[in-house]
TIMI-2910 file (N, C-alpha, C, CB; in pm, 1 decimal, decimal comma, always signed):
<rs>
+----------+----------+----------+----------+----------+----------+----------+----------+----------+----------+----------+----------+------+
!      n_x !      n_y !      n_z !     ca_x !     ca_y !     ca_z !      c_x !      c_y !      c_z !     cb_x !     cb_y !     cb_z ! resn !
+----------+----------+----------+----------+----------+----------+----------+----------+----------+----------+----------+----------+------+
!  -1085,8 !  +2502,3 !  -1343,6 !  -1011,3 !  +2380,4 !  -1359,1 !   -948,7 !  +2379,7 !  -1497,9 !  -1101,4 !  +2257,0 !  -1337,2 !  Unk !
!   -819,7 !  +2286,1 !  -1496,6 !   -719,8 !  +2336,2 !  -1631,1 !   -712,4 !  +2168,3 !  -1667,6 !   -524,9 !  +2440,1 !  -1587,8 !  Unk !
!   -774,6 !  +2150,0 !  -1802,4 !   -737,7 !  +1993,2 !  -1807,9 !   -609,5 !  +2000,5 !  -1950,0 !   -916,2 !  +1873,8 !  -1852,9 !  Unk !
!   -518,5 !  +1900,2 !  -1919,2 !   -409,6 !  +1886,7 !  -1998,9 !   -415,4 !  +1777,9 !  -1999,9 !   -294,1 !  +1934,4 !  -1974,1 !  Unk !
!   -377,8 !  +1735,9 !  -2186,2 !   -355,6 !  +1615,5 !  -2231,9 !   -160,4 !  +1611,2 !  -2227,4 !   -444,3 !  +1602,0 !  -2396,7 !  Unk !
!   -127,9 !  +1460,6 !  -2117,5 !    -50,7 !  +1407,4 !  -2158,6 !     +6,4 !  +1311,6 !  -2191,8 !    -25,2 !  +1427,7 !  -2138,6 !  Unk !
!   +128,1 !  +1287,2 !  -2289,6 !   +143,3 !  +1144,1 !  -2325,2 !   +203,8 !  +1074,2 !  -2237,9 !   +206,5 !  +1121,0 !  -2436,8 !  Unk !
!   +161,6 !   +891,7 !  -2246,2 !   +216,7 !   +849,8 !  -2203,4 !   +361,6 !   +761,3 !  -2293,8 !   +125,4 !   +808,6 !  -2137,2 !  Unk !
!   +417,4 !   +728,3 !  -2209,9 !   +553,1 !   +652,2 !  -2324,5 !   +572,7 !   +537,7 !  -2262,9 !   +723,3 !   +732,7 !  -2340,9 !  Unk !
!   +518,7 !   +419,7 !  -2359,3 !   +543,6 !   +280,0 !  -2297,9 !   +529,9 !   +198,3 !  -2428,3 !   +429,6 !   +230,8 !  -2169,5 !  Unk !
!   +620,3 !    +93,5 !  -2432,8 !   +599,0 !    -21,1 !  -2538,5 !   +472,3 !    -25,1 !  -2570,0 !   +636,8 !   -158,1 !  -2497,4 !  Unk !
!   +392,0 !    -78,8 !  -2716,4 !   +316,6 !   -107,4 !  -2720,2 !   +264,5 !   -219,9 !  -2713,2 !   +305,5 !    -67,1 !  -2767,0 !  Unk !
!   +399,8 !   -350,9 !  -2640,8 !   +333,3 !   -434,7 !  -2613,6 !   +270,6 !   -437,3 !  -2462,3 !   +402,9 !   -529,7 !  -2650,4 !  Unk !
!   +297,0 !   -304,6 !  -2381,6 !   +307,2 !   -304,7 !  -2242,4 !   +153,7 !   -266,3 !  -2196,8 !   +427,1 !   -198,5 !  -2190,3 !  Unk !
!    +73,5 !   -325,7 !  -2152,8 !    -30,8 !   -286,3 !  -2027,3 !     +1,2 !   -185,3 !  -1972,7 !    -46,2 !   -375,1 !  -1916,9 !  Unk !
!   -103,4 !   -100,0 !  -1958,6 !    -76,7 !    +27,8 !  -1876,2 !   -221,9 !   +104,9 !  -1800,8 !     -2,2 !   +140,1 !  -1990,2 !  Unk !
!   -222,4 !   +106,0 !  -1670,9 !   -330,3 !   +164,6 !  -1612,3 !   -314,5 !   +276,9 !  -1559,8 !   -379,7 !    +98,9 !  -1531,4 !  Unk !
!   -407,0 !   +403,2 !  -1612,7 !   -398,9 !   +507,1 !  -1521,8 !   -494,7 !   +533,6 !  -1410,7 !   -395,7 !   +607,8 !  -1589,4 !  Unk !
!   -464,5 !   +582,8 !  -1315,1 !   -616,0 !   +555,8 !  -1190,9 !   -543,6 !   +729,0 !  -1113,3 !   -603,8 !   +326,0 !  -1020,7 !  Unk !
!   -635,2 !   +749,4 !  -1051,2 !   -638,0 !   +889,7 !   -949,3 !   -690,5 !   +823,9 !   -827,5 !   -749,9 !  +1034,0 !  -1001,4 !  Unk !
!   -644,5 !   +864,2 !   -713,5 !   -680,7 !   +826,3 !   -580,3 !   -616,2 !   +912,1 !   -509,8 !   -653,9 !   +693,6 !   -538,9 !  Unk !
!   -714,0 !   +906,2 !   -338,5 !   -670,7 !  +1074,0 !   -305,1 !   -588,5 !   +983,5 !   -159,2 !   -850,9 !  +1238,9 !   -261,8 !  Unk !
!   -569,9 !   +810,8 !   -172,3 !   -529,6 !   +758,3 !    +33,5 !   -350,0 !   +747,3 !    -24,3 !   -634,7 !   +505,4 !   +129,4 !  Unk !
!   -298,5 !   +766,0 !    +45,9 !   -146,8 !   +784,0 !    +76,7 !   -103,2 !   +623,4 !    +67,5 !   -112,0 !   +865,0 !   +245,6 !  Unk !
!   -208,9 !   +573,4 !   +130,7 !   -169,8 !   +405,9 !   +106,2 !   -139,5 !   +367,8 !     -4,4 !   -266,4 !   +310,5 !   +131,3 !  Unk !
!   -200,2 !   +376,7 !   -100,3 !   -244,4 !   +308,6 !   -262,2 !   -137,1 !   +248,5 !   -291,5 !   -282,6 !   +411,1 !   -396,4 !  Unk !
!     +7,2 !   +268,1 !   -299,3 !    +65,3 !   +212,4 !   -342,5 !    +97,7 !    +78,0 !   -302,2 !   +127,6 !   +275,2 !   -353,8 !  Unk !
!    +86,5 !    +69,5 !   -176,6 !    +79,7 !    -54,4 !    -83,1 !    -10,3 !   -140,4 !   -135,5 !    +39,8 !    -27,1 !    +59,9 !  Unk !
!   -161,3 !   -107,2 !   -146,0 !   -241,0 !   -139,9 !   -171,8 !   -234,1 !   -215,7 !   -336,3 !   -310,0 !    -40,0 !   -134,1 !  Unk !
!   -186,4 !   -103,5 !   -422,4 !   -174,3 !   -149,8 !   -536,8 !    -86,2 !   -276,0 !   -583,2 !   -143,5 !    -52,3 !   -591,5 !  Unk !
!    -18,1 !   -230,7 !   -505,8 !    +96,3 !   -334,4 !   -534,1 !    +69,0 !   -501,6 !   -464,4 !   +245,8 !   -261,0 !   -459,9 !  Unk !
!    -12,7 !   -537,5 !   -344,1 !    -20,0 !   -599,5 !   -311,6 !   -181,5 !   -656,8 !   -371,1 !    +30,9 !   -570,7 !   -205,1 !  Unk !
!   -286,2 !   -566,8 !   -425,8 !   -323,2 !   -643,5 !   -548,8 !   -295,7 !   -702,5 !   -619,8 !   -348,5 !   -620,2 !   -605,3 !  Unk !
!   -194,0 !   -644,1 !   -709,1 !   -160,0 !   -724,6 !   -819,3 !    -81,5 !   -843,2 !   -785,0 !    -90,8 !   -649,0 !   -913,6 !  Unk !
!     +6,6 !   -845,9 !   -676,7 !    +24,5 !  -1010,3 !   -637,1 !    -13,3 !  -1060,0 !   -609,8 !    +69,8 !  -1065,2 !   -587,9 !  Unk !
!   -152,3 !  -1083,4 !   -538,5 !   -220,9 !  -1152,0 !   -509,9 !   -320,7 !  -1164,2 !   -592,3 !   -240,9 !  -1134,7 !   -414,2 !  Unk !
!   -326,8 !  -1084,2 !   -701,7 !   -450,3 !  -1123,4 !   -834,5 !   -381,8 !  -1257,9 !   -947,5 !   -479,2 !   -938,7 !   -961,3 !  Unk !
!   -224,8 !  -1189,5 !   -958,8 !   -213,0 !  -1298,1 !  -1061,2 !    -40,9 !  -1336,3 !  -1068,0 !   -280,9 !  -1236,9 !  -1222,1 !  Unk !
!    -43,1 !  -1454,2 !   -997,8 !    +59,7 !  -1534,3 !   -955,0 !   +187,9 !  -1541,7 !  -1063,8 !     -4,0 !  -1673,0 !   -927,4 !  Unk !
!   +302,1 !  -1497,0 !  -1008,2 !   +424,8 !  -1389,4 !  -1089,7 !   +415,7 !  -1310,8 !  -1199,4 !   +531,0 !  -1453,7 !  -1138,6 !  Unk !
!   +297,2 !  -1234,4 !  -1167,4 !   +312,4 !  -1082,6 !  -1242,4 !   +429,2 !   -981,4 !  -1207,6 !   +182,9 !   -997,0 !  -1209,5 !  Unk !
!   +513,3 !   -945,7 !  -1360,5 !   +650,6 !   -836,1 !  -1285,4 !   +506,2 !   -749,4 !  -1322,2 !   +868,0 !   -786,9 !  -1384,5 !  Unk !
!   +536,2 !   -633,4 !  -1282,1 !   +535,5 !   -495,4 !  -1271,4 !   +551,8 !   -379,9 !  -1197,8 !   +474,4 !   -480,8 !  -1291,5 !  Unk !
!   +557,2 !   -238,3 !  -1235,7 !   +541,3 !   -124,3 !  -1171,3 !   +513,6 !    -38,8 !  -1187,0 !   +589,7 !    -94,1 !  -1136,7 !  Unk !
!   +458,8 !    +34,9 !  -1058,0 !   +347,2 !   +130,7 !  -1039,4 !   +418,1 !   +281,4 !  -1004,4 !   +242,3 !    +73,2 !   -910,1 !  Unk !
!   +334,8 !   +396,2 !  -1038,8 !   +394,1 !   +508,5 !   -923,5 !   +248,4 !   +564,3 !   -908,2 !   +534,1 !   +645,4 !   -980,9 !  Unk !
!   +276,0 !   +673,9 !   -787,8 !   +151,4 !   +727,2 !   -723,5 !   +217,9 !   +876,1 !   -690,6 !    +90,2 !   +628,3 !   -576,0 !  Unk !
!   +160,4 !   +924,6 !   -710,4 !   +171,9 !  +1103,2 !   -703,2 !   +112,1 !  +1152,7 !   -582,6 !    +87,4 !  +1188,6 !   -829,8 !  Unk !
!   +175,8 !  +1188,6 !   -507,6 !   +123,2 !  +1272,6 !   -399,4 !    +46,7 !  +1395,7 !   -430,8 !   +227,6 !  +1311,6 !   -320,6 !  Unk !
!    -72,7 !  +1426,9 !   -364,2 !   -146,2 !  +1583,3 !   -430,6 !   -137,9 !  +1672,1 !   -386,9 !   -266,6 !  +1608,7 !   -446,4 !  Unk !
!    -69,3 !  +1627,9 !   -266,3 !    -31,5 !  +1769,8 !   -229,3 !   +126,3 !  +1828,5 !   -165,9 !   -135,1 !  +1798,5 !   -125,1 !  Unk !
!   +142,9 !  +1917,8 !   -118,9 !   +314,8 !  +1967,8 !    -43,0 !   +347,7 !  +1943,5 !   -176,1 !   +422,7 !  +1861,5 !   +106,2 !  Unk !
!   +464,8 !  +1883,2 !   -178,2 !   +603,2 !  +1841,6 !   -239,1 !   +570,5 !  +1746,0 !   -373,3 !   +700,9 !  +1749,8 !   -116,1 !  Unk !
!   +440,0 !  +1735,0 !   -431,5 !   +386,0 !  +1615,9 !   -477,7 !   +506,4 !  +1493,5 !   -477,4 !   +323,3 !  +1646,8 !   -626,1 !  Unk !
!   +558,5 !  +1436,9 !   -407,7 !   +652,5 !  +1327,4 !   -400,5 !   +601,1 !  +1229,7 !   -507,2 !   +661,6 !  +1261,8 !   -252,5 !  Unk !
!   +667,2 !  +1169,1 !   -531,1 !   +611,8 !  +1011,1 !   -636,5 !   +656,8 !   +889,8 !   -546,1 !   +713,9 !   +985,4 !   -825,8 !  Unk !
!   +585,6 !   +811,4 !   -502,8 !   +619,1 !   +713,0 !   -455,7 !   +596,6 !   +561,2 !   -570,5 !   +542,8 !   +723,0 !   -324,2 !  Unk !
!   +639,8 !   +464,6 !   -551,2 !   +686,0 !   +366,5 !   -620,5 !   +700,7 !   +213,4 !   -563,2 !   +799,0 !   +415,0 !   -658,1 !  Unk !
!   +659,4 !   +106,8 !   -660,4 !   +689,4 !     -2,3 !   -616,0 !   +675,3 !   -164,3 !   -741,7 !   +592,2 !     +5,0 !   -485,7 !  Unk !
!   +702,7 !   -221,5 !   -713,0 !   +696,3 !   -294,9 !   -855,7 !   +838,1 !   -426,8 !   -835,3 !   +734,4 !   -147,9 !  -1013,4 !  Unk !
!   +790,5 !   -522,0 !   -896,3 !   +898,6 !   -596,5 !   -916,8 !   +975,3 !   -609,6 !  -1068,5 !   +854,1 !   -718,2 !   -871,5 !  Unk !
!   +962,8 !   -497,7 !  -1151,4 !  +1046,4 !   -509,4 !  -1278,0 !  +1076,9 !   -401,7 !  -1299,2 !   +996,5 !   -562,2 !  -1393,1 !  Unk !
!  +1195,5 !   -374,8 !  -1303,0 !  +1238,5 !   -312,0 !  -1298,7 !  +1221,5 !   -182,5 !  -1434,0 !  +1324,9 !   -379,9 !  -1261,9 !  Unk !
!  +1221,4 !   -282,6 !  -1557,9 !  +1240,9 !   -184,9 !  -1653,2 !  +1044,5 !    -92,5 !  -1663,9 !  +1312,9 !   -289,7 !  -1823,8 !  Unk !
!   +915,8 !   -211,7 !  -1624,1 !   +802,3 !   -116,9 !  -1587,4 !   +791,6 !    -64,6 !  -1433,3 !   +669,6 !   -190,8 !  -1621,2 !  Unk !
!   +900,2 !    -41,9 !  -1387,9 !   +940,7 !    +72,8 !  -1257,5 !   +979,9 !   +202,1 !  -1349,3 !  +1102,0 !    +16,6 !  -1138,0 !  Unk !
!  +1068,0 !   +182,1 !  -1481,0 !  +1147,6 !   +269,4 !  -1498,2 !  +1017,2 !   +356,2 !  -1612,5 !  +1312,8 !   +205,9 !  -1552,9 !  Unk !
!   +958,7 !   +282,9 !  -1639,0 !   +858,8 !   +336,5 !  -1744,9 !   +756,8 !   +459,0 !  -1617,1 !   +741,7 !   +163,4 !  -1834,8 !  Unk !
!   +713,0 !   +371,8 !  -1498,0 !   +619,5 !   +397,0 !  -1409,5 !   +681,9 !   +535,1 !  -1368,8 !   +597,9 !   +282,3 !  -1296,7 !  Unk !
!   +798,8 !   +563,0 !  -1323,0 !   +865,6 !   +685,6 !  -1259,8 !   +864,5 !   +744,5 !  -1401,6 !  +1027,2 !   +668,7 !  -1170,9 !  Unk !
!   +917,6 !   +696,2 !  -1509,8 !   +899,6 !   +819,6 !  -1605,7 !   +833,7 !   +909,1 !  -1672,8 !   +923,2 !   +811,7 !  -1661,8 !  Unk !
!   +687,0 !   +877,0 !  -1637,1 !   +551,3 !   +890,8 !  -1662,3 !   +547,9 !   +987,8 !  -1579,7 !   +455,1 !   +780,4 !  -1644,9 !  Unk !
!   +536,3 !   +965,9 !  -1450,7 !   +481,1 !  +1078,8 !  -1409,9 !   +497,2 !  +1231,3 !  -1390,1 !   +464,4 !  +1050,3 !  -1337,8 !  Unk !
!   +615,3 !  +1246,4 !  -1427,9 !   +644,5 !  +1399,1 !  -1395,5 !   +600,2 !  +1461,8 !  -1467,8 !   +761,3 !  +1448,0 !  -1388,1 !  Unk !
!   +513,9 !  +1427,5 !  -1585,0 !   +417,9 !  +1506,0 !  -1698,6 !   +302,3 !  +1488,4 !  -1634,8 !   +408,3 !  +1447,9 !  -1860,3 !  Unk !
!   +264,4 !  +1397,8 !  -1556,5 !   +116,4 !  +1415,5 !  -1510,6 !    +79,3 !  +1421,0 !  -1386,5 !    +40,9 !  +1325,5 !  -1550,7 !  Unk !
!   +149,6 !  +1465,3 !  -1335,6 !   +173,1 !  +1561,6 !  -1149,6 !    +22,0 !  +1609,6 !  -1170,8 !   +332,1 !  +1751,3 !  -1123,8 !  Unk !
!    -32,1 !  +1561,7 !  -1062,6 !   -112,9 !  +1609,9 !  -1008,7 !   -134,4 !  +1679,5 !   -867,3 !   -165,1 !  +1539,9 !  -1027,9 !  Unk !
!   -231,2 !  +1765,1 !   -876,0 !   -252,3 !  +1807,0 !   -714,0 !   -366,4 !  +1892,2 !   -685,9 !   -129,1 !  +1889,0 !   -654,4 !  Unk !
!   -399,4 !  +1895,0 !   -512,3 !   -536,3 !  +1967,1 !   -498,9 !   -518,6 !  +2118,0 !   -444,6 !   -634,7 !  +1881,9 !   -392,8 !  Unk !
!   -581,7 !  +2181,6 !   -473,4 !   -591,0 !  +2340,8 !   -448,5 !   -716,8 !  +2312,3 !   -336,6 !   -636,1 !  +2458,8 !   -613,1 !  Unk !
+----------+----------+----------+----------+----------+----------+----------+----------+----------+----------+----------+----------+------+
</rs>
């Protein structure tokens, strides 16, 4: 196993969670947490597929932490062997 440190790039006034999960759902999931945790929260999320094509999927209502969320990840692609 190969562990790599990478950065992330986000305001420092910005909240930021990193999480690993292996269900295809999550983003659904994630996203419909956080609206229902705390009544007009903007934000956004992405989720890395682990395997094929690692796709990034996405969702969020603000646009500019959508743009942070997609930009993040292509340094920290993950996937399973």
């Amino acid at each position: 196993m190969e562990l790599t440190v990478v950065p992330i790039v986000k305001p420092d006034t910005a909240n930021f969670i990193f999480d690993q999960s292996h269900f295809i759902k999550t983003v659904e999931d994630l996203h419909e947490a956080q609206v229902g945790a705390v009544p007009g929260i903007r934000f956004g999320l992405a989720f890395c597929e682990a395997s094929g094509k690692r796709l990034v999927r996405w969702s969020g209502n603000d646009e500019a932490a959508l743009t942070l969320a997609r930009n993040n990840w292509p340094s920290a692609t993950s996937g399973t062997t």
